[in-house]
PyMOL commands that place a pseudoatom at each C-alpha (Angstrom):
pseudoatom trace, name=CA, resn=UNK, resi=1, chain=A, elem=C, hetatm=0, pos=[-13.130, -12.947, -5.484]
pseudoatom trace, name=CA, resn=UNK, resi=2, chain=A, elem=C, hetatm=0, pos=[-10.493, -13.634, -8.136]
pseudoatom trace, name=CA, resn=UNK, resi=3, chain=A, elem=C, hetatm=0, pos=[-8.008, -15.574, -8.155]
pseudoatom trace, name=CA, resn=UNK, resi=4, chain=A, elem=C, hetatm=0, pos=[-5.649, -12.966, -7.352]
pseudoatom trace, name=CA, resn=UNK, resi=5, chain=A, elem=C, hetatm=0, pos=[-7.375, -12.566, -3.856]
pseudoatom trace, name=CA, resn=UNK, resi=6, chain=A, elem=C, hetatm=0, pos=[-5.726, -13.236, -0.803]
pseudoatom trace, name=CA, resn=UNK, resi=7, chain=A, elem=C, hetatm=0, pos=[-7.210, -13.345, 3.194]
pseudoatom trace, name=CA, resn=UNK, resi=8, chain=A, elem=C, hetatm=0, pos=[-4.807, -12.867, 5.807]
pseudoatom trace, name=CA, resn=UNK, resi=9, chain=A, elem=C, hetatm=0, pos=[-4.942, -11.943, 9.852]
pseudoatom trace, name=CA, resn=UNK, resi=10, chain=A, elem=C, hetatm=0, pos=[-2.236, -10.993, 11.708]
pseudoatom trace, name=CA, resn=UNK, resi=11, chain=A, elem=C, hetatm=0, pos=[-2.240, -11.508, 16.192]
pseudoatom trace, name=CA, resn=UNK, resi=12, chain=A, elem=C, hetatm=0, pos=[0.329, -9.566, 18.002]
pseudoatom trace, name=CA, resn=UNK, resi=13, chain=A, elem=C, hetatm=0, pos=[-0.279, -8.416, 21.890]
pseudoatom trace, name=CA, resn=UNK, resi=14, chain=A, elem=C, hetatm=0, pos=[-0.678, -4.535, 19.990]
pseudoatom trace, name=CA, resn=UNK, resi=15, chain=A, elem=C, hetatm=0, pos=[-3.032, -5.527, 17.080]
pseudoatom trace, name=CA, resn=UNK, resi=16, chain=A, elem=C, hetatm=0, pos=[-5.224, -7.660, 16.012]
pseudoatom trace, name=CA, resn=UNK, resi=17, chain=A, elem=C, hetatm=0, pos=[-5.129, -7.235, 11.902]
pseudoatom trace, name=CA, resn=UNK, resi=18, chain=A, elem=C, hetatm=0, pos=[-8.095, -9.276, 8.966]
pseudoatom trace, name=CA, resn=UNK, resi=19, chain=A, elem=C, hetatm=0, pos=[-7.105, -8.052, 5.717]
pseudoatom trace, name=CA, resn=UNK, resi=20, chain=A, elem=C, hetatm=0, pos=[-8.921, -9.407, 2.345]
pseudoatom trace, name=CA, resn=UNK, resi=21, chain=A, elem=C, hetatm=0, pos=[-7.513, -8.234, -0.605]
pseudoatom trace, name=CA, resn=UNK, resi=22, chain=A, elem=C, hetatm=0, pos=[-8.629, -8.998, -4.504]
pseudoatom trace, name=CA, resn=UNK, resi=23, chain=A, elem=C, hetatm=0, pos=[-6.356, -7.541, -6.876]
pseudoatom trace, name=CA, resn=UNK, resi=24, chain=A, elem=C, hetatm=0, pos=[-8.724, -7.844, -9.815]
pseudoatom trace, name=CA, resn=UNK, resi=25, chain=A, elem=C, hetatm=0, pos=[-11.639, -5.575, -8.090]
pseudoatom trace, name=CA, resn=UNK, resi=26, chain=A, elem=C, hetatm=0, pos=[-13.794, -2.893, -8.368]
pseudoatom trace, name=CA, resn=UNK, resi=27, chain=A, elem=C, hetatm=0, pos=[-12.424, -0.798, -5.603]
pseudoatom trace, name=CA, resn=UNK, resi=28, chain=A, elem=C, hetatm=0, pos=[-14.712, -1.722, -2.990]
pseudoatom trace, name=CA, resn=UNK, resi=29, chain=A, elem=C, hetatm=0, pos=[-13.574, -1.076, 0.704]
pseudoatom trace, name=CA, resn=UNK, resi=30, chain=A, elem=C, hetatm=0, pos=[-14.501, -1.865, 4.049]
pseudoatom trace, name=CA, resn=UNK, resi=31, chain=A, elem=C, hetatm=0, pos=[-12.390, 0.042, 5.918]
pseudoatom trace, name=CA, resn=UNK, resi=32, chain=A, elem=C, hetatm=0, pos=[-12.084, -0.124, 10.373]
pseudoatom trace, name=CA, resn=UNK, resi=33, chain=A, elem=C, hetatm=0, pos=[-9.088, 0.854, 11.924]
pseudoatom trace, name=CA, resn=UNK, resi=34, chain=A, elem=C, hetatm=0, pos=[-10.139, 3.461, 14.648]
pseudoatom trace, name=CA, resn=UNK, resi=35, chain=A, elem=C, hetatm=0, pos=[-7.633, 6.037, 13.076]
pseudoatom trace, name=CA, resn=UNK, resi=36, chain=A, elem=C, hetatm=0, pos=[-10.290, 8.067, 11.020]
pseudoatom trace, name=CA, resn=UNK, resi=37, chain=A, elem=C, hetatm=0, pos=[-7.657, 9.300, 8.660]
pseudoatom trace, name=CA, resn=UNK, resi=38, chain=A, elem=C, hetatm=0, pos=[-6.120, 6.289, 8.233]
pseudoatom trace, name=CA, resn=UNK, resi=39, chain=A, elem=C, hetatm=0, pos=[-9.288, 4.677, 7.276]
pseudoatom trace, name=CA, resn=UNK, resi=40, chain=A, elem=C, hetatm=0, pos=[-9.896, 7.503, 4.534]
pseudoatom trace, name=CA, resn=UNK, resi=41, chain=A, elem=C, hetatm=0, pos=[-6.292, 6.552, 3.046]
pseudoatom trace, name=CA, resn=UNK, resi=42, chain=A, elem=C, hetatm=0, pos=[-6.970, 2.959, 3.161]
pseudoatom trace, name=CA, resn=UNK, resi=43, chain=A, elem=C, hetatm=0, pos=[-10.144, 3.782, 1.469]
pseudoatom trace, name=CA, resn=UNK, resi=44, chain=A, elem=C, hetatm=0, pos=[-8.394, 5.539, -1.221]
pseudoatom trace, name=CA, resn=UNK, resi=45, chain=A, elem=C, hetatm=0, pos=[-6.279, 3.292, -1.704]
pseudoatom trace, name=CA, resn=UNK, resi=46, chain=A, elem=C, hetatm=0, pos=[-8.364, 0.742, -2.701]
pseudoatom trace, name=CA, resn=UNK, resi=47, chain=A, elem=C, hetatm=0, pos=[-10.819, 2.989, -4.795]
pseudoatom trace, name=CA, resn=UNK, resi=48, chain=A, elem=C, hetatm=0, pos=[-7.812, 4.500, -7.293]
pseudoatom trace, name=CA, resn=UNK, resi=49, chain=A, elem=C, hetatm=0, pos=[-6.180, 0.840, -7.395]
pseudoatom trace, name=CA, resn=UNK, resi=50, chain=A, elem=C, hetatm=0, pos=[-9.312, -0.733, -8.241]
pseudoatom trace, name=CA, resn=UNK, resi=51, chain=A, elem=C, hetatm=0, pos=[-8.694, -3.297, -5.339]
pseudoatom trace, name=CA, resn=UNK, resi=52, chain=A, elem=C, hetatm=0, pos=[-11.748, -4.532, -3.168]
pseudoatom trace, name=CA, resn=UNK, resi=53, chain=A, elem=C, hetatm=0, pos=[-10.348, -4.569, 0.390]
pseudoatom trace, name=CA, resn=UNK, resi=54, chain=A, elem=C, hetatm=0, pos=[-11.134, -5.090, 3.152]
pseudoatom trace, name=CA, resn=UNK, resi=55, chain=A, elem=C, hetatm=0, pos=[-9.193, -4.368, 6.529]
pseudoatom trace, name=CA, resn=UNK, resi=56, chain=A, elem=C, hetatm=0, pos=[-10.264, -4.714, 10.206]
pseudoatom trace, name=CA, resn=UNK, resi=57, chain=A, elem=C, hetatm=0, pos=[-7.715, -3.518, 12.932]
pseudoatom trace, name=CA, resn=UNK, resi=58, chain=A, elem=C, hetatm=0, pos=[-8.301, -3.802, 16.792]
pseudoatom trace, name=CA, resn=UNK, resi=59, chain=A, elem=C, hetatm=0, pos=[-5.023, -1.879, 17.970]
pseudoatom trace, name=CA, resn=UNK, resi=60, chain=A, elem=C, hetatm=0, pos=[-3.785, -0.053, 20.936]
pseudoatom trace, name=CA, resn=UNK, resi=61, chain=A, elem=C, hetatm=0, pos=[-4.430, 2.926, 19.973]
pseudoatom trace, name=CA, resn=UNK, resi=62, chain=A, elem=C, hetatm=0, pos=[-4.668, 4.019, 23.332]
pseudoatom trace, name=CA, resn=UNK, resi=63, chain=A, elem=C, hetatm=0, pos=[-0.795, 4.671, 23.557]
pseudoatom trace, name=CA, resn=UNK, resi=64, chain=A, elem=C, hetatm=0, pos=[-0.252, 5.907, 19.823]
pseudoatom trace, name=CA, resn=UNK, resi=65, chain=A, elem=C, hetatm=0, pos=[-0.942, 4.815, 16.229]
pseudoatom trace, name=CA, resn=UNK, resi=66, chain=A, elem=C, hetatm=0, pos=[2.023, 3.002, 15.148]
pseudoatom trace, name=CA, resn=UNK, resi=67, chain=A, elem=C, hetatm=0, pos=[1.203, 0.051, 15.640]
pseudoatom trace, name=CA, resn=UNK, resi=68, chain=A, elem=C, hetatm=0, pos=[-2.059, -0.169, 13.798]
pseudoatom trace, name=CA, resn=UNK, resi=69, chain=A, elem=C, hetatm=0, pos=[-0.564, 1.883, 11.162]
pseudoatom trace, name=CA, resn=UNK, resi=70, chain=A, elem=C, hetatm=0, pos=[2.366, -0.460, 10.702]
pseudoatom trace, name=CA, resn=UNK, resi=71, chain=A, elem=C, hetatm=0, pos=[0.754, -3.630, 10.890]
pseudoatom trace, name=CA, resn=UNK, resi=72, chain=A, elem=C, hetatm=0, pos=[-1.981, -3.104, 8.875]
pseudoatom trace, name=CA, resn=UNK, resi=73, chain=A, elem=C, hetatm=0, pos=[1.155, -2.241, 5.908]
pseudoatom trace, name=CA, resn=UNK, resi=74, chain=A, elem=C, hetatm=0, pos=[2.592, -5.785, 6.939]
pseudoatom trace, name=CA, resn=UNK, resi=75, chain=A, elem=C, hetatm=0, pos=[-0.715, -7.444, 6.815]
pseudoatom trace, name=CA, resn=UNK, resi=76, chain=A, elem=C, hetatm=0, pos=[-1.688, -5.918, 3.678]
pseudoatom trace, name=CA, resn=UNK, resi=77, chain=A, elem=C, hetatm=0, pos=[1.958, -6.473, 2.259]
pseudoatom trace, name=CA, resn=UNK, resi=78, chain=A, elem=C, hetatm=0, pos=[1.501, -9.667, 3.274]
pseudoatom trace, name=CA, resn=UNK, resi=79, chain=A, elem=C, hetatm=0, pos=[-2.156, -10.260, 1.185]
pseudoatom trace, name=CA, resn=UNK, resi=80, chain=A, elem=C, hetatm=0, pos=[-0.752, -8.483, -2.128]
pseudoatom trace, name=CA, resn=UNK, resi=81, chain=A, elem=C, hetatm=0, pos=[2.489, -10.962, -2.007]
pseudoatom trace, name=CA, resn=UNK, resi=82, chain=A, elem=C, hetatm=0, pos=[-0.163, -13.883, -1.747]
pseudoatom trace, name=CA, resn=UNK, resi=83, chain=A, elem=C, hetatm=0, pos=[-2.210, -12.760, -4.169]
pseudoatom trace, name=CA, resn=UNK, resi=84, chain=A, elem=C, hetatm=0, pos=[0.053, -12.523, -6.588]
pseudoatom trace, name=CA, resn=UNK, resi=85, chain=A, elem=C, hetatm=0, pos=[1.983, -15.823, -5.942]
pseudoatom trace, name=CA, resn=UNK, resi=86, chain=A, elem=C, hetatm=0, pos=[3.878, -16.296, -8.715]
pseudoatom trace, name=CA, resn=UNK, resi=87, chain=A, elem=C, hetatm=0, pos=[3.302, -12.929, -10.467]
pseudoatom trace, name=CA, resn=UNK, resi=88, chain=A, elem=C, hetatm=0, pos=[3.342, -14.936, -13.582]
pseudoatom trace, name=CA, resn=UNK, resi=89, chain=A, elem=C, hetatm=0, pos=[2.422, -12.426, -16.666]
pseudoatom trace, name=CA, resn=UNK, resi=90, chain=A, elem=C, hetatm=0, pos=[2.647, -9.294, -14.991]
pseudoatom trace, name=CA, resn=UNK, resi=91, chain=A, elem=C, hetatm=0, pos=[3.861, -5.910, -15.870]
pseudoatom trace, name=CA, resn=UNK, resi=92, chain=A, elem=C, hetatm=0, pos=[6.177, -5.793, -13.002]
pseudoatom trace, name=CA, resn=UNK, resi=93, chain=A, elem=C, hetatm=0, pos=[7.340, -2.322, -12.973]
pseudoatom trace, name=CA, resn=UNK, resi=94, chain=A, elem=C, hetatm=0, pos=[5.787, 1.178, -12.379]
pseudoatom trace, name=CA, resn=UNK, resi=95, chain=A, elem=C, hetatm=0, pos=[6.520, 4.828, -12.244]
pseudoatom trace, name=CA, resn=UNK, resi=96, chain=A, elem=C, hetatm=0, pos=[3.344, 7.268, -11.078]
pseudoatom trace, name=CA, resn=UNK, resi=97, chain=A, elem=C, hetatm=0, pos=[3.014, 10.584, -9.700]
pseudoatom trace, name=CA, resn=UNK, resi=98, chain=A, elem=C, hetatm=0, pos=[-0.054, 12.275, -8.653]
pseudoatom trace, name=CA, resn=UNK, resi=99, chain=A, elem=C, hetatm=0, pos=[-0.333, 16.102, -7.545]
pseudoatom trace, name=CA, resn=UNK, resi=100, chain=A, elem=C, hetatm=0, pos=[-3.180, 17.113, -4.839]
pseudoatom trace, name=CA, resn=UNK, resi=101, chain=A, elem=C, hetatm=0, pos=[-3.680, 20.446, -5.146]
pseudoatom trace, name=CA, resn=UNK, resi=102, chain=A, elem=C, hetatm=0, pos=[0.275, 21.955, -4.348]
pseudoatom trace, name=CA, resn=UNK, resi=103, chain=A, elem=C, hetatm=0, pos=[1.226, 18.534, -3.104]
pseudoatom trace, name=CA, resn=UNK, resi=104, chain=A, elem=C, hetatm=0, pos=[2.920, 15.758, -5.762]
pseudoatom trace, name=CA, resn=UNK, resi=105, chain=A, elem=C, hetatm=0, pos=[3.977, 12.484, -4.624]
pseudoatom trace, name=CA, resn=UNK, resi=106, chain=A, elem=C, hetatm=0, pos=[5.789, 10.308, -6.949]
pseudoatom trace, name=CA, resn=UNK, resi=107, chain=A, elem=C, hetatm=0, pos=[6.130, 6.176, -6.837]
pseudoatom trace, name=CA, resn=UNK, resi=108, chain=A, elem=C, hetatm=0, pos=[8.657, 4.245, -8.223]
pseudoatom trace, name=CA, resn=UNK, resi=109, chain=A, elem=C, hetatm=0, pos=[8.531, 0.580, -8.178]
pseudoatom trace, name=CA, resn=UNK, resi=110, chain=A, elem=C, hetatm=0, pos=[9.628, -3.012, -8.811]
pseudoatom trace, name=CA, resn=UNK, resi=111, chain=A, elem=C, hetatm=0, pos=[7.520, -6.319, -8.306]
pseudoatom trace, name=CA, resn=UNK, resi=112, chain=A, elem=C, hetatm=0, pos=[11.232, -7.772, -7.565]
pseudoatom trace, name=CA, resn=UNK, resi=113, chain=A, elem=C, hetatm=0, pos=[10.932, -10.505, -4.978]
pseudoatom trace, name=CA, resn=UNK, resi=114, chain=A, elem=C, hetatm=0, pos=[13.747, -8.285, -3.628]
pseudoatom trace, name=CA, resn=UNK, resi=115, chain=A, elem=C, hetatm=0, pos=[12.437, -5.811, -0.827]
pseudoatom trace, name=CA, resn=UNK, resi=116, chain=A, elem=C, hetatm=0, pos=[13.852, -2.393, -0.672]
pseudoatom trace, name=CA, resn=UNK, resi=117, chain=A, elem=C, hetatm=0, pos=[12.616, 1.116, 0.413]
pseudoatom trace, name=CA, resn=UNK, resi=118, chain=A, elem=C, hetatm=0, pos=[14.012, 4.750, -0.177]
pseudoatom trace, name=CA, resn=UNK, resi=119, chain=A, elem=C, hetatm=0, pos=[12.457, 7.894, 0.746]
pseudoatom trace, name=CA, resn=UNK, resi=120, chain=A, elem=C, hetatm=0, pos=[12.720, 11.188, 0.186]
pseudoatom trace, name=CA, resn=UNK, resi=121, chain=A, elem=C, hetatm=0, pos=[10.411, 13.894, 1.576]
pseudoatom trace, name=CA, resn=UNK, resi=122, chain=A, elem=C, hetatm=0, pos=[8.934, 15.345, 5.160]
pseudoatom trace, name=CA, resn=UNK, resi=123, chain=A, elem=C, hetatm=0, pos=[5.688, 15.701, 5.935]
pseudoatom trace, name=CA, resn=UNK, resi=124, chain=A, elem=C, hetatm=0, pos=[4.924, 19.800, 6.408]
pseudoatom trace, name=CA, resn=UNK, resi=125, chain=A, elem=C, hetatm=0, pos=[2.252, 19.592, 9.623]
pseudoatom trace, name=CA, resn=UNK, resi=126, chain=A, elem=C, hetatm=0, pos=[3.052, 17.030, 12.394]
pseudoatom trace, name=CA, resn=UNK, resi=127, chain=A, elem=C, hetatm=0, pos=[-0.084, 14.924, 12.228]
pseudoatom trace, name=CA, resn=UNK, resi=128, chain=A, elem=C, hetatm=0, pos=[-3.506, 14.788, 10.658]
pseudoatom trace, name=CA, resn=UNK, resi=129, chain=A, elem=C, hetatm=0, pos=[-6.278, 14.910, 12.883]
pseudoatom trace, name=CA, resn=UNK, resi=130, chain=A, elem=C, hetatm=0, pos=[-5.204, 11.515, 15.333]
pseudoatom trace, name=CA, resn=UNK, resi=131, chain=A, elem=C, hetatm=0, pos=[-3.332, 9.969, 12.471]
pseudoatom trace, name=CA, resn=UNK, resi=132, chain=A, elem=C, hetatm=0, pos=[0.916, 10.731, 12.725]
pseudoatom trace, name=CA, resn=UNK, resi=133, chain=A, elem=C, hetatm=0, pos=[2.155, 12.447, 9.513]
pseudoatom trace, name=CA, resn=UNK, resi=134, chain=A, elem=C, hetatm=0, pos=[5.172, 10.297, 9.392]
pseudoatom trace, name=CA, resn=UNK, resi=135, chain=A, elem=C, hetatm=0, pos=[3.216, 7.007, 9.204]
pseudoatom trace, name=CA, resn=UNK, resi=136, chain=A, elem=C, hetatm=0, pos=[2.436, 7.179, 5.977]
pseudoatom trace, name=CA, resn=UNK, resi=137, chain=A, elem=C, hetatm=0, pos=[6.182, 7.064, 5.433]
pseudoatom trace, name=CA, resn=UNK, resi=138, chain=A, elem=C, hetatm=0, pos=[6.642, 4.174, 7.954]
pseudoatom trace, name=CA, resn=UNK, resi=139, chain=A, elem=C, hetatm=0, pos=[2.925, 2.183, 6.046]
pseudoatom trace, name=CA, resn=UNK, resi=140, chain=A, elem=C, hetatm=0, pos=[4.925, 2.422, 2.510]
pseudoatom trace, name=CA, resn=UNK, resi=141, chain=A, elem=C, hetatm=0, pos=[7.933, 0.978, 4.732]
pseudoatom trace, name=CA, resn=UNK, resi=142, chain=A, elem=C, hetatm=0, pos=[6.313, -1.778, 6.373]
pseudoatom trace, name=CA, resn=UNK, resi=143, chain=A, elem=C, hetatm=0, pos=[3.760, -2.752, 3.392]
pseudoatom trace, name=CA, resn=UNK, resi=144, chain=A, elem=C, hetatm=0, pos=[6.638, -2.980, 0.706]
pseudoatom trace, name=CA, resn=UNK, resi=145, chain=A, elem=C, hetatm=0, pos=[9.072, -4.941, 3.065]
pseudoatom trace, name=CA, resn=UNK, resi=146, chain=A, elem=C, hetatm=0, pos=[6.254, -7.561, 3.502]
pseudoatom trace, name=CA, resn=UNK, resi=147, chain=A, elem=C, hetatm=0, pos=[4.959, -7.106, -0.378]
pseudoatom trace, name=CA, resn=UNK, resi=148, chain=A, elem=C, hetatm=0, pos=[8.826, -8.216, -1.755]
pseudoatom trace, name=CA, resn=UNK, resi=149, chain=A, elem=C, hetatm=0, pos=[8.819, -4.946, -3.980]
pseudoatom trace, name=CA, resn=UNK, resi=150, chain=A, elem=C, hetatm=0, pos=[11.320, -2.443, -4.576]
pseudoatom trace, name=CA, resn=UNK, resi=151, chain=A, elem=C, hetatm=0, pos=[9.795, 0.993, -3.510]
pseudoatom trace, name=CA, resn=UNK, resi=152, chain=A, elem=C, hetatm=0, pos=[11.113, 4.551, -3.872]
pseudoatom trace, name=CA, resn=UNK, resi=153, chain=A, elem=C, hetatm=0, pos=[8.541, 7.283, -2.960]
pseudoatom trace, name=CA, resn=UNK, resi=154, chain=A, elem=C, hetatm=0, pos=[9.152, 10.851, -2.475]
pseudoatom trace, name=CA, resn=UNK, resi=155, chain=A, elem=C, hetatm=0, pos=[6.366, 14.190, -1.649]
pseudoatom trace, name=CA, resn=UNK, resi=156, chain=A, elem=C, hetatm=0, pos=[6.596, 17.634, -1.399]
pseudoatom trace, name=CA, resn=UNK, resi=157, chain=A, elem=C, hetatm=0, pos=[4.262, 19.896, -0.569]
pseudoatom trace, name=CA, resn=UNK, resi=158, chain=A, elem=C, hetatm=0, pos=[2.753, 22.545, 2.170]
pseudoatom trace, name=CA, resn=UNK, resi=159, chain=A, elem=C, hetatm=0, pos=[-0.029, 20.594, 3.523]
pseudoatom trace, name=CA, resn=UNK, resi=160, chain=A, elem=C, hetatm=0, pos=[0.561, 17.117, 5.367]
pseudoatom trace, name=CA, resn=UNK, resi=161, chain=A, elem=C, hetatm=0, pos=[-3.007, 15.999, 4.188]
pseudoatom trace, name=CA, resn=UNK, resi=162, chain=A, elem=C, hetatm=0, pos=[-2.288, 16.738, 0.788]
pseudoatom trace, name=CA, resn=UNK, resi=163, chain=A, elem=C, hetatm=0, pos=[0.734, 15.311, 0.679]
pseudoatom trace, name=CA, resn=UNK, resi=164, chain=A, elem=C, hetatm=0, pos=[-0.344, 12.240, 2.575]
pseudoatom trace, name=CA, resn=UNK, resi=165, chain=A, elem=C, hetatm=0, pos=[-3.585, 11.627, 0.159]
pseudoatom trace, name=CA, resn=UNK, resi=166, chain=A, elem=C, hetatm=0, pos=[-1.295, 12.302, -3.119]
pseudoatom trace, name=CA, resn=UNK, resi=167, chain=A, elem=C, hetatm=0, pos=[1.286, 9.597, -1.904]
pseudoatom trace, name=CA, resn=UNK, resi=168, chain=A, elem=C, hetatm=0, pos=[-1.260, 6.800, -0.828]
pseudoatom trace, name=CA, resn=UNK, resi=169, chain=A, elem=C, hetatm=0, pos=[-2.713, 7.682, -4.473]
pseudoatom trace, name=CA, resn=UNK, resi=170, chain=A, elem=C, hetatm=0, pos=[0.347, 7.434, -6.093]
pseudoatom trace, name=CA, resn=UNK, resi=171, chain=A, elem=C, hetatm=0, pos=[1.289, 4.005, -4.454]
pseudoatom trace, name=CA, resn=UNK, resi=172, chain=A, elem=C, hetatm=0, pos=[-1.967, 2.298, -5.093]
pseudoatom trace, name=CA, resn=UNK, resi=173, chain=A, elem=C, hetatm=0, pos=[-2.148, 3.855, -9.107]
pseudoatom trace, name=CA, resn=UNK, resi=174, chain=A, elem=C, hetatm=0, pos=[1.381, 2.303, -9.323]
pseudoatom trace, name=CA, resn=UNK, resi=175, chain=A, elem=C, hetatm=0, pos=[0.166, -1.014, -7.774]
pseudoatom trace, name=CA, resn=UNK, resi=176, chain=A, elem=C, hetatm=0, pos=[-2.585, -1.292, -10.067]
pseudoatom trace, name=CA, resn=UNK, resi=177, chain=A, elem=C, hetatm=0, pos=[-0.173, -0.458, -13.230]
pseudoatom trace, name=CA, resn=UNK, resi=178, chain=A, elem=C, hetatm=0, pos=[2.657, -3.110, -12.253]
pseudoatom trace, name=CA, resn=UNK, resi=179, chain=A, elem=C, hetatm=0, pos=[0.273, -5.643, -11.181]
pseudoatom trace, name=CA, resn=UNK, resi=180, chain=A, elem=C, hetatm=0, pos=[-1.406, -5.294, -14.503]
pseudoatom trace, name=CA, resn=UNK, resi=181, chain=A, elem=C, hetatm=0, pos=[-1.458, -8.998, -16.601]
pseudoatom trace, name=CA, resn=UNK, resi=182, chain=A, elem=C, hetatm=0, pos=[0.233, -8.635, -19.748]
pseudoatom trace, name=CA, resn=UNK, resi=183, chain=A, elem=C, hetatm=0, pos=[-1.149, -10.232, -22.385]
pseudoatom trace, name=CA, resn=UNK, resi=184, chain=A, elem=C, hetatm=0, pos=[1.595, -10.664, -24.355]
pseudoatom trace, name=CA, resn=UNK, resi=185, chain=A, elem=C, hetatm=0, pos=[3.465, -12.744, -21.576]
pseudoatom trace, name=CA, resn=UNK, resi=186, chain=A, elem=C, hetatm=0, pos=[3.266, -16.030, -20.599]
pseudoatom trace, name=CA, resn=UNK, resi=187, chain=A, elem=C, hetatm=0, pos=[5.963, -16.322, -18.047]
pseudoatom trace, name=CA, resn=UNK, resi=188, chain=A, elem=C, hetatm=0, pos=[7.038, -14.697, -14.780]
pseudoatom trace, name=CA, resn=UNK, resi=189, chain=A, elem=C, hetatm=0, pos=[8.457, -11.517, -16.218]
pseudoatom trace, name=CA, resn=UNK, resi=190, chain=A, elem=C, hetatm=0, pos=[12.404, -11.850, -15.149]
pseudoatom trace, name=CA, resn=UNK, resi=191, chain=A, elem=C, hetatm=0, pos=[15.515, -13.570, -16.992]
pseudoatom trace, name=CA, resn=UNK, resi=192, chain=A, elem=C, hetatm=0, pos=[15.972, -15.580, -13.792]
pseudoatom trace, name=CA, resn=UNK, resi=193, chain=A, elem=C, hetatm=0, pos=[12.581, -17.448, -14.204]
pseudoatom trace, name=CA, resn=UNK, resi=194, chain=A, elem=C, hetatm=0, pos=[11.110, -16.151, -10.963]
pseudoatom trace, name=CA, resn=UNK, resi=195, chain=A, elem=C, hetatm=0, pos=[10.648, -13.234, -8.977]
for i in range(1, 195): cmd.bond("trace and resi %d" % i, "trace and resi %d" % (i + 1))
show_as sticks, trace
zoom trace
């Protein structure tokens, strides 16, 4: 791993959460959540960000799928704020959007230290296959309160998978832009001195 790489677990009574994340990847995943969908997002995720992750969930998935779905996004919010610890050199901000057939999400984000979410968008089918539609919403929630960014995220579209797959896309090919080093920096990109 690199040394942007974090390893964190996360106990609650409704999940029990290992996530290893290395920024500066290949896009390697190892992917078990027991929410097949979910596992094909997470897997996306980390092949179009060029992350090698890995994330292991035993939740309770016998009442629903929030909780898996919402603590893996703290867990994994969690890792990426690790990872970068300092953020020293980095690009910092990012604007994406990436169609799926009708569907276009769009990304907007800030490496801030400050976290903040906005959304815009519903989700045109109730659920796909055993995963809730409205998750992915909640995941971008959860992951950027716990990552310290700044994330506005919209989708439109007529199919929930599309829309779904374009948005976890969209957030990772953001990711991978803002957490980009630039060479031409030194410092922690902000006036303040930190982010």
């Amino acid at each position: 791993m690199s040394d942007r790489s974090a390893a964190v677990t996360r106990e609650t009574a409704e999940t029990d959460i290992e996530v290893v994340l290395d920024i500066d990847g290949d896009g390697d995943a190892t992917i078990e959540t027991g929410v097949g969908f979910f596992d094909h997002m997470l897997e996306a995720f980390a092949k179009h960000g060029l992350f090698d992750l890995t994330v292991r969930c035993d939740g309770d998935l016998a009442i629903d799928d929030h909780h898996t779905v919402e603590d893996v996004g703290i867990t994994l919010g969690d890792a990426f704020a690790e990872a970068l610890g300092d953020k020293r050199a980095i690009t910092r901000y990012a604007d994406r959007k990436v169609p799926l057939d009708e569907a276009v999400a769009s990304v907007v984000l800030d490496i801030s230290g400050r976290p903040y979410f906005e959304w815009d968008g519903e989700f045109s089918q109730p659920s796909v296959g055993e995963f809730t539609s409205d998750m992915a919403r909640h995941f971008c929630e959860s992951f950027a309160m716990h990552a310290d960014v700044t994330l506005h995220a919209s989708v439109e579209g007529r199919n929930a998978h599309h829309e779904i797959e374009a948005l976890f896309k969209c957030l990772t090919r953001a990711l991978d832009d803002a957490t980009r080093v630039d060479d031409r920096r030194s410092d922690t990109p902000s006036t303040k001195g930190e982010l």
